[in-house]
ROGU-773860 format. One record per residue: x, y, z of N, C-alpha, C in turn. Coordinates in Angstrom, 3 decimals, always signed. Atoms other than C-alpha are relative to their C-alpha. Layout:
<recs>
rec n.px = X	n.py = Y	n.pz = Z	ca.px = X	ca.py = Y	ca.pz = Z	c.px = X	c.py = Y	c.pz = Z
...
</recs>
This chain:
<recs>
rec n.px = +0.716	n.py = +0.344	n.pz = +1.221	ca.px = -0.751	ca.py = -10.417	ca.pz = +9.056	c.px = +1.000	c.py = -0.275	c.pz = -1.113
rec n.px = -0.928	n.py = +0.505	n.pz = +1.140	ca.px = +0.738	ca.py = -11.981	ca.pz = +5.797	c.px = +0.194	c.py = +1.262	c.pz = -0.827
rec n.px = -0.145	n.py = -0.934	n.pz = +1.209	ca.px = +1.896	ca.py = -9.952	ca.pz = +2.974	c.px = +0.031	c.py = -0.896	c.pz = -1.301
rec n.px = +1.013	n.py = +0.758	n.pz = +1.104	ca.px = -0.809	ca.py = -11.480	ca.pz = +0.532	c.px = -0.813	c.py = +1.198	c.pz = -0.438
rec n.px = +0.795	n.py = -0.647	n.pz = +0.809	ca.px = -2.526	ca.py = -10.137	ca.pz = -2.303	c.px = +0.207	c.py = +1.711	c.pz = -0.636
rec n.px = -0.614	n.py = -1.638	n.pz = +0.242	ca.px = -0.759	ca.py = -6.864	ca.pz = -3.176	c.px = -0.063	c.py = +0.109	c.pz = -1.398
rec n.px = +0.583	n.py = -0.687	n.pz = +1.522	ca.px = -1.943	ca.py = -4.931	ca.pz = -6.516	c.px = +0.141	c.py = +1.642	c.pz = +0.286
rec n.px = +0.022	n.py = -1.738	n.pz = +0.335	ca.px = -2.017	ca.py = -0.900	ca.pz = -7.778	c.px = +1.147	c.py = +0.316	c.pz = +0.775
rec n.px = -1.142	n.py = -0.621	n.pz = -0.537	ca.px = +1.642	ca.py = -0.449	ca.pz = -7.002	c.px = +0.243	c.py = +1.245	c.pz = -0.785
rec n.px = -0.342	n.py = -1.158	n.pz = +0.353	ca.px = +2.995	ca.py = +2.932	ca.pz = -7.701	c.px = +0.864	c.py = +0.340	c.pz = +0.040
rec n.px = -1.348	n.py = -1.064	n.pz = -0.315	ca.px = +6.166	ca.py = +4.662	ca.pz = -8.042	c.px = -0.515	c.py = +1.555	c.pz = +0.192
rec n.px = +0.571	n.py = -1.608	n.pz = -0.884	ca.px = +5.357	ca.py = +7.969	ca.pz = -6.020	c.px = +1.258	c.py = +1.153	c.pz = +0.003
rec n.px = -1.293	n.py = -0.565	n.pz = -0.364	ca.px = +9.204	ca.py = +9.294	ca.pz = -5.900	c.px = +1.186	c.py = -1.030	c.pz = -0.346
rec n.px = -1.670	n.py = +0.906	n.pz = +0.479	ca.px = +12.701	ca.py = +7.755	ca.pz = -6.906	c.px = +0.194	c.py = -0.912	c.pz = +1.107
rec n.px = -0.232	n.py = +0.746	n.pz = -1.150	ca.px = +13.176	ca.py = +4.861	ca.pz = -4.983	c.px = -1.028	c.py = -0.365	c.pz = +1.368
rec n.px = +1.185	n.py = +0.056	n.pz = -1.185	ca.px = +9.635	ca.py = +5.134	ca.pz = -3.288	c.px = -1.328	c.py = -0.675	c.pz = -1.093
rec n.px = +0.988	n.py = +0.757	n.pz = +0.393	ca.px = +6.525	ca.py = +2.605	ca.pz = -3.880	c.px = -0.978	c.py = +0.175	c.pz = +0.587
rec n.px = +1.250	n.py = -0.296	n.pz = -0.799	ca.px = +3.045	ca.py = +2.828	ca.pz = -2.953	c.px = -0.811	c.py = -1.953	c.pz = -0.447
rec n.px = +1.206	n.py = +1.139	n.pz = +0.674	ca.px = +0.431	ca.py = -0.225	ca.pz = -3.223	c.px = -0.663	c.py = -0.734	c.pz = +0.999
rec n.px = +1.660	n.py = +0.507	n.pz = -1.090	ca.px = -2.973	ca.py = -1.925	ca.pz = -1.790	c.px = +0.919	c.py = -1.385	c.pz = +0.266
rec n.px = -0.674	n.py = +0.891	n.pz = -0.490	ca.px = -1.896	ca.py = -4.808	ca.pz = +0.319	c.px = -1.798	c.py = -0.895	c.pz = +0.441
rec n.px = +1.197	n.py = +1.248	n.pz = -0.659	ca.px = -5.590	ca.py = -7.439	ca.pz = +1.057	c.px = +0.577	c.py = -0.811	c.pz = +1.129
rec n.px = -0.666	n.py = +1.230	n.pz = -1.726	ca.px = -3.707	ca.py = -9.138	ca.pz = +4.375	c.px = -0.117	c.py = -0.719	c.pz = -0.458
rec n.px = -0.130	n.py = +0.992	n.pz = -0.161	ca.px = -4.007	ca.py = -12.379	ca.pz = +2.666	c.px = -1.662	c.py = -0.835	c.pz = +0.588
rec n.px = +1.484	n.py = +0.144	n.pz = +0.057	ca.px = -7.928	ca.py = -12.358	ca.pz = +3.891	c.px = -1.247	c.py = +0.875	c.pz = -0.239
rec n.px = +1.047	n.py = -0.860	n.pz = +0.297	ca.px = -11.045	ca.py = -11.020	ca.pz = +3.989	c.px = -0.745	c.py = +0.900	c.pz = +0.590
rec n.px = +1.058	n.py = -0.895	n.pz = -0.930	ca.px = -11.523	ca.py = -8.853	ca.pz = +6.822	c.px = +0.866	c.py = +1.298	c.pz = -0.183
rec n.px = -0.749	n.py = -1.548	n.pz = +0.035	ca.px = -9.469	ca.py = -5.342	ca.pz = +5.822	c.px = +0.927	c.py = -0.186	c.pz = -1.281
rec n.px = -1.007	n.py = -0.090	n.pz = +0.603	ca.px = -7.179	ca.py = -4.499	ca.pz = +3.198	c.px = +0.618	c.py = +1.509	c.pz = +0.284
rec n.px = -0.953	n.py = -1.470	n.pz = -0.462	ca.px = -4.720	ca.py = -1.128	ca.pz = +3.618	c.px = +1.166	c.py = -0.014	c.pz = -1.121
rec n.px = -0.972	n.py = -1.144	n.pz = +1.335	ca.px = -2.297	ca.py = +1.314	ca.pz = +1.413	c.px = +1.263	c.py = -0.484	c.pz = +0.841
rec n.px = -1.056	n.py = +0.182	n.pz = -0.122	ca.px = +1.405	ca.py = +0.780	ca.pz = +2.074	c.px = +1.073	c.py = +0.725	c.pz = -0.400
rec n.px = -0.903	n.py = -0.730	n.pz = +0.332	ca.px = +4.441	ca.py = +2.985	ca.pz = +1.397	c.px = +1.380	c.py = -0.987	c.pz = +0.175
rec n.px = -0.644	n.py = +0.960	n.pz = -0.692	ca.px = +7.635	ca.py = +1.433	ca.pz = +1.026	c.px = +1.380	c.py = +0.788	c.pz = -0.672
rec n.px = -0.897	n.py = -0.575	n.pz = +0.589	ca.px = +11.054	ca.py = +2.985	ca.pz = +0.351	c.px = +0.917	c.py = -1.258	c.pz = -0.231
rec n.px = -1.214	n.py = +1.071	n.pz = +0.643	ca.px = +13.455	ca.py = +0.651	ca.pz = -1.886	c.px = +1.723	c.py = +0.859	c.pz = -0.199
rec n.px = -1.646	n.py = -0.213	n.pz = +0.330	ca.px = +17.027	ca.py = +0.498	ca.pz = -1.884	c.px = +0.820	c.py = -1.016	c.pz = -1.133
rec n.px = -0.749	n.py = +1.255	n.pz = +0.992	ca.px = +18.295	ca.py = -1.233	ca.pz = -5.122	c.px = +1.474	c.py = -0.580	c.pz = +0.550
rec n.px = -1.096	n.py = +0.828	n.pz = -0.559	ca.px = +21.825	ca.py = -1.451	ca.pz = -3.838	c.px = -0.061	c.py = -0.819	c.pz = +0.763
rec n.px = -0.193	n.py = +1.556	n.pz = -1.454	ca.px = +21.124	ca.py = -3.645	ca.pz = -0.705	c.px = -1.477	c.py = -0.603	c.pz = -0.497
rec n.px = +0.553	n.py = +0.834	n.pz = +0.532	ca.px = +18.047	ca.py = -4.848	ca.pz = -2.392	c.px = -0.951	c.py = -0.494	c.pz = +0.944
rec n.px = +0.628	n.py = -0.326	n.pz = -0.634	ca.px = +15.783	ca.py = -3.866	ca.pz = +0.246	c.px = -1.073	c.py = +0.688	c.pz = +0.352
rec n.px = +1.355	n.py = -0.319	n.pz = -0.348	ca.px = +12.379	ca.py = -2.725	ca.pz = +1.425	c.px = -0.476	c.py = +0.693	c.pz = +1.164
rec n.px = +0.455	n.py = -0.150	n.pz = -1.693	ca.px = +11.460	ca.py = -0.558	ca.pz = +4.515	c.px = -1.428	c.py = +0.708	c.pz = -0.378
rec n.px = +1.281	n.py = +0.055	n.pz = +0.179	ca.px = +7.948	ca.py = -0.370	ca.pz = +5.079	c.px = +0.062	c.py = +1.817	c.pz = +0.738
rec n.px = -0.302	n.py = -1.464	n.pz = -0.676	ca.px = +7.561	ca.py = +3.964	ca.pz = +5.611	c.px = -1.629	c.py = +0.411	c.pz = +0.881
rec n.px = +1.686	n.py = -0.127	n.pz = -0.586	ca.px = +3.257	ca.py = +4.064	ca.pz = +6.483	c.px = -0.566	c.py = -1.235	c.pz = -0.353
rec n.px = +0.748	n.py = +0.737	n.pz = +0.608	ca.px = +0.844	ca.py = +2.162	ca.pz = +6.143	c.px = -1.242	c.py = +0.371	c.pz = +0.394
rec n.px = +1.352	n.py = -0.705	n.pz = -0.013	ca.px = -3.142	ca.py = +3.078	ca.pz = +6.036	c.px = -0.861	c.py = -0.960	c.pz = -0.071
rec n.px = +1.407	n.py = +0.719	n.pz = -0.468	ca.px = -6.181	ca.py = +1.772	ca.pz = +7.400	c.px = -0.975	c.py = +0.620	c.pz = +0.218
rec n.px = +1.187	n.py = -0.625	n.pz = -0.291	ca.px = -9.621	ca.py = +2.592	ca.pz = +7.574	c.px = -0.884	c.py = -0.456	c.pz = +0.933
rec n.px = +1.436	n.py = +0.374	n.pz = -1.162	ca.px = -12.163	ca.py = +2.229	ca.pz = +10.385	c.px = -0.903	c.py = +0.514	c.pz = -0.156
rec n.px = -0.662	n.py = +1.710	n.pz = -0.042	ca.px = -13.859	ca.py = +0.477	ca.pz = +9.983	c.px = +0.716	c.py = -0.152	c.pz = -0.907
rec n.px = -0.596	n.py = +1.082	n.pz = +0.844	ca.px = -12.474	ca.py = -2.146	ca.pz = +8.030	c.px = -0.868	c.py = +0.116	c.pz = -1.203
rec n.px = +0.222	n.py = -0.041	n.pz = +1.181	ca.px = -12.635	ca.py = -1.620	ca.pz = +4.316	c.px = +0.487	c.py = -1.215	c.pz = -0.971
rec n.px = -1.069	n.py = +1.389	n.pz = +0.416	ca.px = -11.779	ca.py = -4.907	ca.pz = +2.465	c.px = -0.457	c.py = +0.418	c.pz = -1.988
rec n.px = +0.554	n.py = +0.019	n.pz = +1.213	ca.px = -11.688	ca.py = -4.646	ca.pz = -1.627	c.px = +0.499	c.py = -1.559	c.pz = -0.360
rec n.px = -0.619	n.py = +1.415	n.pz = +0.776	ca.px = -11.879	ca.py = -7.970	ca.pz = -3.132	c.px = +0.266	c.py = +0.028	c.pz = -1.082
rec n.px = -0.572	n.py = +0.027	n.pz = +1.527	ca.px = -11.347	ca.py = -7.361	ca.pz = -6.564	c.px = -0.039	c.py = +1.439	c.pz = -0.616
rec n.px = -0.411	n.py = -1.127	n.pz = +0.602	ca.px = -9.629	ca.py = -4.559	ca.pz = -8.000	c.px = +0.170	c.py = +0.679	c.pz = +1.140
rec n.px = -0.531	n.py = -0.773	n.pz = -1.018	ca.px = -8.963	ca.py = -1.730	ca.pz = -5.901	c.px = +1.271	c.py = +1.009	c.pz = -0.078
rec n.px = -1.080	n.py = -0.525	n.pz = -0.236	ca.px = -6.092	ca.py = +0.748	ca.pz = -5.447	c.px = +0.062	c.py = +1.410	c.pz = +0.669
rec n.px = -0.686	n.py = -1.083	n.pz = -1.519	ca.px = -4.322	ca.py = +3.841	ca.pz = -3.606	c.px = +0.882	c.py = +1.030	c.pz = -1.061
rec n.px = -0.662	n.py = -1.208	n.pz = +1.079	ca.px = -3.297	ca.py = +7.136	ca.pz = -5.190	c.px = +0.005	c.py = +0.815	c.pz = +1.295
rec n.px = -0.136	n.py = -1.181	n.pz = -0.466	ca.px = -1.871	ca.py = +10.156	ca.pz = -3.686	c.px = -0.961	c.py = +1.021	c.pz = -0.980
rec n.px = +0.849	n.py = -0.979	n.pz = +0.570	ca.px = -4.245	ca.py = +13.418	ca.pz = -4.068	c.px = +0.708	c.py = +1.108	c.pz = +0.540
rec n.px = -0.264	n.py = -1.828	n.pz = -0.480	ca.px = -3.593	ca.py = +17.412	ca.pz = -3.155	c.px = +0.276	c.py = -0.069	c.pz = +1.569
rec n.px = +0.270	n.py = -0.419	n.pz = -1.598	ca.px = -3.222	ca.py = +18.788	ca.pz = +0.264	c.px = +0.520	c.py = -1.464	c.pz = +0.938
rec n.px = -0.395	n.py = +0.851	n.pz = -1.166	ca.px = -1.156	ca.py = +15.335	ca.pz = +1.457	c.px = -1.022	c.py = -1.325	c.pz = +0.296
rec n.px = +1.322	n.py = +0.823	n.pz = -0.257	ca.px = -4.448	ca.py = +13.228	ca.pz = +1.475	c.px = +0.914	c.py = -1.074	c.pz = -0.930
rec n.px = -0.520	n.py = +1.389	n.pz = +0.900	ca.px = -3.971	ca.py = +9.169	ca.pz = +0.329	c.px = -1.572	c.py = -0.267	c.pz = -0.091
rec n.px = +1.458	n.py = +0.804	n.pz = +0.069	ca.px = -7.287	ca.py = +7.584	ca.pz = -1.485	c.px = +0.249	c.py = -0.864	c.pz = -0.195
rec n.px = -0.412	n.py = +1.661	n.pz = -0.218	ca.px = -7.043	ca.py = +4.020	ca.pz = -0.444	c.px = -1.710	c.py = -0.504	c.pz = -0.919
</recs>
């Protein structure tokens, strides 16, 4: 799937990003974690979260960490 439509990014930790990713269509969208490295100017993708079913937000939307480890996509 593309990496289209990404909104509600987050800084979660130093060097760590969170944010809703829409695939680019209209059948699912999912949460994303992504640890950055400014020096090499890089991206590694650490989770990523899906719901089953398939939850798609078309407009607006986003992904927060809560208590107890839980993500609300």
């Amino acid at each position: 799937m593309p990496f289209v439509g990404q909104h509600s990014a987050r800084a979660y930790a130093p060097g760590a990003v969170m944010l809703l990713d829409n695939l680019g269509d209209s059948s699912a969208s999912r949460a994303k974690r992504y640890e950055i490295d400014e020096r090499r100017m890089t991206a590694r993708l650490v989770r990523s979260y899906v719901s089953d079913p398939a939850a798609v937000t078309e407009t607006g939307g986003s992904v927060q960490d809560l208590p107890g480890g839980k993500t609300l996509v």
